[in-house]
C-alpha positions as CSV (number, residue, x, y, z in Angstrom):
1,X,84.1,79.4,112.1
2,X,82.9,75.6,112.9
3,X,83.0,74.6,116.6
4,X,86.3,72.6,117.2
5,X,85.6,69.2,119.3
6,X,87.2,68.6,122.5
7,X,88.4,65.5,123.7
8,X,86.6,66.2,127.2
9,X,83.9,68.5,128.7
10,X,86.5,71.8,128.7
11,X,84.4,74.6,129.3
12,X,84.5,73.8,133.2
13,X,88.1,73.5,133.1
14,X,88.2,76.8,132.0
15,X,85.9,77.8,134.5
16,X,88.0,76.3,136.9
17,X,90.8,78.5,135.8
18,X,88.7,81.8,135.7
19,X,87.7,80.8,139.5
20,X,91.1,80.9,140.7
21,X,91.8,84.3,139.2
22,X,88.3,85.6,140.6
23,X,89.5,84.3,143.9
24,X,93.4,86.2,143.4
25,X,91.8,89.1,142.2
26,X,89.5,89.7,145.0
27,X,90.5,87.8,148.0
28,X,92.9,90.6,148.5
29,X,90.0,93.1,150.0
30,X,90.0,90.1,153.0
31,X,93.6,89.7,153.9
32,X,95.2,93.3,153.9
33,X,94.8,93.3,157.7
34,X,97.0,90.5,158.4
35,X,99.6,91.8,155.6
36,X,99.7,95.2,156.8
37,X,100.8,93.4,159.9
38,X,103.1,90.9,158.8
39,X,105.2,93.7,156.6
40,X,104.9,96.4,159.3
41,X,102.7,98.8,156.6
42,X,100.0,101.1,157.0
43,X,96.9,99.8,155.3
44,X,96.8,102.8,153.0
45,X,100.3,101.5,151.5
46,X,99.4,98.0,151.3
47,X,95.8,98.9,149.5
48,X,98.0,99.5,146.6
49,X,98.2,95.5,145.9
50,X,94.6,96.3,144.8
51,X,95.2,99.1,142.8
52,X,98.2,98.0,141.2
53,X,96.6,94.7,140.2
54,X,93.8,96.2,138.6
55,X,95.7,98.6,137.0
56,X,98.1,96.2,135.6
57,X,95.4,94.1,133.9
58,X,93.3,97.1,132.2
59,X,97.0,97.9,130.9
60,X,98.0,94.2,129.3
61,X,95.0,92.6,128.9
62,X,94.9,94.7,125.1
63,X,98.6,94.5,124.7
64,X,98.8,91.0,125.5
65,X,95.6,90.3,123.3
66,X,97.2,92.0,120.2
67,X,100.5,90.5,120.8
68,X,99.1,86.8,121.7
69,X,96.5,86.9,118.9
70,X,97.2,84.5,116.9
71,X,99.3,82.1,119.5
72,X,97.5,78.8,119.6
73,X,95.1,78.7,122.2
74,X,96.0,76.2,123.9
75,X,99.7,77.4,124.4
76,X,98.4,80.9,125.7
77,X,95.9,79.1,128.5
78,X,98.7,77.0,129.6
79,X,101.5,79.9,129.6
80,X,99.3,82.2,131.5
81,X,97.9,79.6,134.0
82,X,101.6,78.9,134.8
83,X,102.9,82.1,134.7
84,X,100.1,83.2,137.6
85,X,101.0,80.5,139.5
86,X,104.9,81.9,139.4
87,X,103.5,85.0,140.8
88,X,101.6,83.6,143.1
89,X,104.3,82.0,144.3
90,X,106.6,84.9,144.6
91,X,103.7,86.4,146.1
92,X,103.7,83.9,149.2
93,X,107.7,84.1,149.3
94,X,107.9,88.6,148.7
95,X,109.6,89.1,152.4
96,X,108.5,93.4,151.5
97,X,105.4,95.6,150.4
98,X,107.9,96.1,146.9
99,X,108.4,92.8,146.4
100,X,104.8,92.0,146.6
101,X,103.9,94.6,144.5
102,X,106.0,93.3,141.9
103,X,104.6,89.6,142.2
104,X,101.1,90.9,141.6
105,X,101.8,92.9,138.7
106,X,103.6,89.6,137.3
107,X,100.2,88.2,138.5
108,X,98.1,90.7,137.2
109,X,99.5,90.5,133.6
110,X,98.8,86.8,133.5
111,X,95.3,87.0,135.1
112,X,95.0,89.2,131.7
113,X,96.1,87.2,129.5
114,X,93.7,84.1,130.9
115,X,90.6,85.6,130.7
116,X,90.1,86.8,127.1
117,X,91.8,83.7,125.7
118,X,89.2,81.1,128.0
119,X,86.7,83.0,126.5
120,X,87.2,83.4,123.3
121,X,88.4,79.7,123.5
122,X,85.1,78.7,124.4
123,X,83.6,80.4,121.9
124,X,85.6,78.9,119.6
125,X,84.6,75.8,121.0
126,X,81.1,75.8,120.3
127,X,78.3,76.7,117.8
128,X,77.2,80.0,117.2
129,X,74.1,79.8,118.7
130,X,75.8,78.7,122.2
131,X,78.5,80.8,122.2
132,X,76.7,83.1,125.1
133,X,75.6,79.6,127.1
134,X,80.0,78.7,126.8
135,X,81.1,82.5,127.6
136,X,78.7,82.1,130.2
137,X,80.4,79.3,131.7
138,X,83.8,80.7,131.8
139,X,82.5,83.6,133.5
140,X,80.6,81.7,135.7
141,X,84.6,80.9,137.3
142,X,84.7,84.3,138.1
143,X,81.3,84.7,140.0
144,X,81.7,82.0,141.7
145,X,84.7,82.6,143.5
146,X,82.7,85.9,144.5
147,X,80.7,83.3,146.4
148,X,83.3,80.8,147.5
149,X,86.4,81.2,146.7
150,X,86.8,84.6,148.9
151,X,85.3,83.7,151.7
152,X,87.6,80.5,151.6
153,X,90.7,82.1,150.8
154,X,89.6,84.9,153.8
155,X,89.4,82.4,156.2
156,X,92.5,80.0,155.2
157,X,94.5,83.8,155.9
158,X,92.9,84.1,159.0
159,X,93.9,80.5,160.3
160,X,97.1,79.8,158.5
161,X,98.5,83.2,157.4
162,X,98.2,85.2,154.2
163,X,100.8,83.9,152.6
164,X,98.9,80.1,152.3
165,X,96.1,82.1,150.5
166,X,98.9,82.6,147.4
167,X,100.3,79.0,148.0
168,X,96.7,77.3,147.7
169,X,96.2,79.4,144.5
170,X,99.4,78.9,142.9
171,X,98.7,75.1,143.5
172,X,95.6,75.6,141.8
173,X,97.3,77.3,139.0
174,X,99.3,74.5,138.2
175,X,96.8,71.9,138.1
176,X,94.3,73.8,136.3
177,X,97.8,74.6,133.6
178,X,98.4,71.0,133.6
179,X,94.9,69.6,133.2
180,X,94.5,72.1,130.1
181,X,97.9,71.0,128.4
182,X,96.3,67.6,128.8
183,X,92.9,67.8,127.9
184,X,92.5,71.0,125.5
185,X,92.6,70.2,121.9
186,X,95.0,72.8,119.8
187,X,92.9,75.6,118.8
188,X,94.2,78.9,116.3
189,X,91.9,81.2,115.7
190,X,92.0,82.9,112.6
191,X,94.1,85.8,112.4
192,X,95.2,88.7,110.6
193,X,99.3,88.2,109.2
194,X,99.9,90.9,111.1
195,X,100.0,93.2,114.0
196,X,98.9,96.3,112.8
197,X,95.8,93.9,111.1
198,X,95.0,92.4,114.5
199,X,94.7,96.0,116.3
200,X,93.0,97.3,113.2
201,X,89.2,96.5,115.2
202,X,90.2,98.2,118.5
203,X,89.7,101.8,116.2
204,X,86.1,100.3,115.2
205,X,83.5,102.7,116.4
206,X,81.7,99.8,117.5
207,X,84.2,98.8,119.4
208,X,84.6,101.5,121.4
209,X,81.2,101.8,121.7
210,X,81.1,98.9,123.6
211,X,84.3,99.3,125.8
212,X,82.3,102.5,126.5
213,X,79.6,100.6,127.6
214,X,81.6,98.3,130.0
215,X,83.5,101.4,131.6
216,X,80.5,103.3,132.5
217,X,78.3,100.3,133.7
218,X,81.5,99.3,135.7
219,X,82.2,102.7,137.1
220,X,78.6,103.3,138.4
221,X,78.8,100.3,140.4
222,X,82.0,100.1,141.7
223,X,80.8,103.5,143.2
224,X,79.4,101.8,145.7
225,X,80.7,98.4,145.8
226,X,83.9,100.0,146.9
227,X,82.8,101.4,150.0
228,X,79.6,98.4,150.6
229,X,80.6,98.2,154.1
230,X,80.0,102.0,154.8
231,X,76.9,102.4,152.1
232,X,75.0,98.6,154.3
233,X,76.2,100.3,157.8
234,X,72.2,101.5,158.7
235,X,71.5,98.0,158.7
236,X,75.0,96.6,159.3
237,X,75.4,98.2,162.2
238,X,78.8,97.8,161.5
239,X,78.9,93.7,162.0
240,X,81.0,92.0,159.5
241,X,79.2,89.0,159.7
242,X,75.7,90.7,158.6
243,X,77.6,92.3,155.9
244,X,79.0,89.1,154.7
245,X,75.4,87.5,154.5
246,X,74.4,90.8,152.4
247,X,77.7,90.1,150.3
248,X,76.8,86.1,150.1
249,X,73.7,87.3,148.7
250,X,74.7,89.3,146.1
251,X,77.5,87.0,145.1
252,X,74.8,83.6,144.8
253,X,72.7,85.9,141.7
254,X,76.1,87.0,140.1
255,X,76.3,83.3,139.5
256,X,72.6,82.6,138.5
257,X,72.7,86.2,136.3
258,X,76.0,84.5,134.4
259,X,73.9,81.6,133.7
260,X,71.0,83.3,132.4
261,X,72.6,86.2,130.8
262,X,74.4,83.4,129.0
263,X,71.3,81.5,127.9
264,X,68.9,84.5,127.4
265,X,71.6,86.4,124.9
266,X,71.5,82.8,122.6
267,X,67.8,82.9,122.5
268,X,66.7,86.8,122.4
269,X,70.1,88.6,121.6
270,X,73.0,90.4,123.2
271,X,71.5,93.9,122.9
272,X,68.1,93.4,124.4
273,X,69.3,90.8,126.8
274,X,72.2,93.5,127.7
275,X,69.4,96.9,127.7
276,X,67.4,94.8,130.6
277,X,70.3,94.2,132.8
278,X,71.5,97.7,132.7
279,X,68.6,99.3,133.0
280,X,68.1,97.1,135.9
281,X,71.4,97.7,137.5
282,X,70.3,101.1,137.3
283,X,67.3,101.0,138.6
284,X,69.0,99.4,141.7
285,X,71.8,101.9,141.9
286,X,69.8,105.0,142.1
287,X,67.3,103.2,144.6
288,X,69.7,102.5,147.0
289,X,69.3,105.8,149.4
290,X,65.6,104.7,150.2
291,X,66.5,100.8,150.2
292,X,69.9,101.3,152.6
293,X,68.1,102.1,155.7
294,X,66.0,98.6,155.9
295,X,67.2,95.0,156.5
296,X,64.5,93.6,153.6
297,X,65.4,96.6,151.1
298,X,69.2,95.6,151.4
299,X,69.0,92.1,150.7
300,X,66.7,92.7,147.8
301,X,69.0,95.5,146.4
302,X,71.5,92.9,146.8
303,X,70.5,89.6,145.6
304,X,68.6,92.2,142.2
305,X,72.2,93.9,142.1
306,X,74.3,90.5,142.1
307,X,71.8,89.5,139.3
308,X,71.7,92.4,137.5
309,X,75.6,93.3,137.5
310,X,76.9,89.8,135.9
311,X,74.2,89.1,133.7
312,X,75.8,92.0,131.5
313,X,78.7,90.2,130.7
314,X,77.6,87.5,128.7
315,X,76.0,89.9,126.1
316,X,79.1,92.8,126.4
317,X,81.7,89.7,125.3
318,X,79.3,87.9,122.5
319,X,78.7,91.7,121.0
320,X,82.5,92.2,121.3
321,X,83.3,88.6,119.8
322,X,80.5,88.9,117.0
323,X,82.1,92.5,115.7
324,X,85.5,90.5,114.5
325,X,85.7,87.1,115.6
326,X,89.6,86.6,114.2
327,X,90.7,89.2,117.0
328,X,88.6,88.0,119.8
329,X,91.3,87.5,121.9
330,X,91.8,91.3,121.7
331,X,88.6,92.5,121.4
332,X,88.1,90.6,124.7
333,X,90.8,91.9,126.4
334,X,89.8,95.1,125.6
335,X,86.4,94.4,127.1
336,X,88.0,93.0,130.4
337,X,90.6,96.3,130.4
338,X,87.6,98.3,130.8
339,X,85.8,96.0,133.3
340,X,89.1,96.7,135.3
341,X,89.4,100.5,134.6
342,X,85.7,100.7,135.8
343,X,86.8,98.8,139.1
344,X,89.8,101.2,139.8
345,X,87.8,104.2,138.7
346,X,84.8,103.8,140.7
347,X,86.8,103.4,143.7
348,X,88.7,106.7,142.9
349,X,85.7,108.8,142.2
350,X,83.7,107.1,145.2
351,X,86.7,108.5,147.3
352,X,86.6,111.7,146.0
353,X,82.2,111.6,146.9
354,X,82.9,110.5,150.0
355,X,85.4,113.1,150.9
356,X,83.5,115.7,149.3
357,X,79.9,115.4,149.2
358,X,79.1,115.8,153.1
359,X,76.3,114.0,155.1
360,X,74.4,112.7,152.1
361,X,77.9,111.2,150.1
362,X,77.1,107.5,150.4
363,X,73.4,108.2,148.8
364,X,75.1,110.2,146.4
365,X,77.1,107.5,145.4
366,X,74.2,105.1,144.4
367,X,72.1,108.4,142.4
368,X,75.7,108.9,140.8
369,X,76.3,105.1,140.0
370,X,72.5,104.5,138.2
371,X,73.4,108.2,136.3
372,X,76.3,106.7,135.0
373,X,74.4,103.2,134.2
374,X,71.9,104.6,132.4
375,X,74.5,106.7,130.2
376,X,75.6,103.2,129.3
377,X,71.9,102.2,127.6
378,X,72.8,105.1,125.9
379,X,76.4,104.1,124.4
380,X,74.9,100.3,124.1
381,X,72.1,101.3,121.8
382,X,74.3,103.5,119.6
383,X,76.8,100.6,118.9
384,X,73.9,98.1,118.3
385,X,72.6,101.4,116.1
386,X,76.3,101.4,113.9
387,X,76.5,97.7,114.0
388,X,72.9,97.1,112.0
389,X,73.9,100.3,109.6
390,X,77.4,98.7,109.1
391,X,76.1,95.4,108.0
392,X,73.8,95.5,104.9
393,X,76.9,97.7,103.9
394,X,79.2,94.9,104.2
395,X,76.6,92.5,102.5
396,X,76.1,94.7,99.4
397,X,80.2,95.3,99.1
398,X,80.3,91.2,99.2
399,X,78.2,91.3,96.4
């Protein structure tokens, strides 16, 4: 598929977009104080805006995918930009913890819809051998607003109120959904007449070989990164503000490992450039009950595990793309389902560690996390295994 010009640079745009949902999908974490407050809730009830969200997009990010497969492009970026401003907005308006947990599923299911389509758009957008450098770019949205966006919409929640956090980001919303109707060129993918077609890849083996992948990597971290705060308190000492440098930290590499994920999947491959970063990721993981304790071993297991963590993505979405290009937009949604899944799940099982594991849980957690890392090499290399037996086959049916 030739790379489709664009009538302006459009990649940041669409980075631009994937910042803003970063910065919904995670600023959450840094306001439930003050809307535990405002709705009279405990904070146990009104954690469920985080689990509902991600819940919501593992479930429509495939469904939407299928259905919106072979939409223009265009149309789909500009419908869910839009549509997650709406629900940002009822967000900022929802007067109850029900009504709020309705406005982020709406937001949620748009945030899903976003994602896959940027990058598969970008993909689109550019030839083959920079398709990881453009996926990269798009992603690069979402670490960044690990970096800035949070800690911005944090403290506009903590001056003027929650509810101005979901009224800068529906803003935000809109301008991003207007600067893409205006400045996108009409983009279709090719795709398969119909819907049973387009879901036909999500039974390849590959396929979910590589959602595999994602889920387990995901799950190992999220282990910890759940419950960072508790794992960082040796050093912490339970001072937010340290544990916001450590957080800085790790969010300033999940940028730079975006970037060169990006670039180092065009020049040496997804599947070595993805082995690396997982095994490092493990490597951190299971390190982290001797590096804990000390000031210098956090911020290295930090600023490594910030690397290591979103220089996988790149790779996981080009290996997803490259399997069937003309359902990307599913096969990418299916990829960021499982990114999701692996966020909720982590969080669950780290609870369930926690509770259960006594004095020595929160090192558990880390041993468990690089166990579960390092089972991912394991489903990685099998799909790049069935992927190189699969293709001569193909080549000598063409024949």
């Amino acid at each position: 598929m030739a790379a489709v010009p664009a009538r302006l640079p459009v990649l940041p745009l669409l980075a631009v977009g994937a910042f803003a949902i970063g910065t919904d999908t995670f600023v959450v974490a840094g306001v439930l104080p003050e809307v535990a407050a405002d709705l009279a809730v405990s904070h146990a009830d009104v954690g469920w805006i985080s689990t509902l969200f991600a819940l919501t997009y593992a479930v429509f990010a495939p469904v939407l995918g299928a259905f919106t497969g072979a939409w223009e492009r265009r149309a789909v970026l500009v419908v869910s930009l839009a549509g997650f401003a709406v629900g940002n907005i009822a967000s900022a308006l929802a007067p109850s913890l029900g009504l709020l947990l309705a406005a982020r599923v709406l937001t949620a299911a748009c945030a899903a819809l976003y994602i896959p389509a940027a990058s598969a758009s970008a993909a689109a957008l550019s030839a083959p051998e920079r398709r990881g450098r453009a996926m990269a770019v798009v992603l690069g949205g979402l670490s960044a607003a690990t970096v800035a966006g949070v800690p911005f919409g944090t403290w506009v929640a903590a001056d003027l109120g929650w509810r101005a956090t979901f009224w800068l980001l529906a803003g935000l919303g809109l301008v991003c959904a207007a600067a893409v109707a205006l400045c996108l060129p009409r983009l279709r993918l090719p795709a398969s007449p119909g819907l049973a077609a387009r879901l036909a890849p999500a039974r390849d083996p590959r396929v979910l070989l590589t959602v595999g992948t994602t889920l387990l990597f995901m799950t190992g971290g999220y282990l910890s990164l759940t419950y960072i705060g508790a794992v960082l308190e040796p050093v912490t000492d339970g001072d937010g503000s340290v544990l916001a440098l450590l957080l800085l930290s790790f969010g300033v590499t999940a940028i730079a490992g975006t970037a060169l994920g990006g670039r180092a999947t065009d020049r040496y491959g997804a599947t070595p450039v993805l082995a690396v970063s997982v095994a490092v990721l493990a490597a951190v993981l299971a390190t982290l009950p001797l590096t804990r304790n000390t000031m210098a071993g956090a911020v290295v297991s930090m600023a490594v595990w910030g690397l290591a963590a979103m220089a996988t993505q790149p790779p996981q979405q080009h290996r997803m793309f490259a399997i069937a290009p003309t359902s990307g937009p599913l096969l990418l949604s299916l990829n960021s389902s499982a990114t999701f899944v692996g966020i909720s799940l982590g969080g669950f099982l780290g609870g369930q560690v926690i509770r259960d594991g006594g004095a020595d849980a929160l090192d558990a957690l880390g041993v468990f996390g690089g166990c579960l890392a390092a089972l991912s090499l394991a489903t990685a290399f099998a799909g790049a295994r069935l992927r190189t037996r699969q293709e001569p086959a193909l080549v000598t049916e063409s024949r």
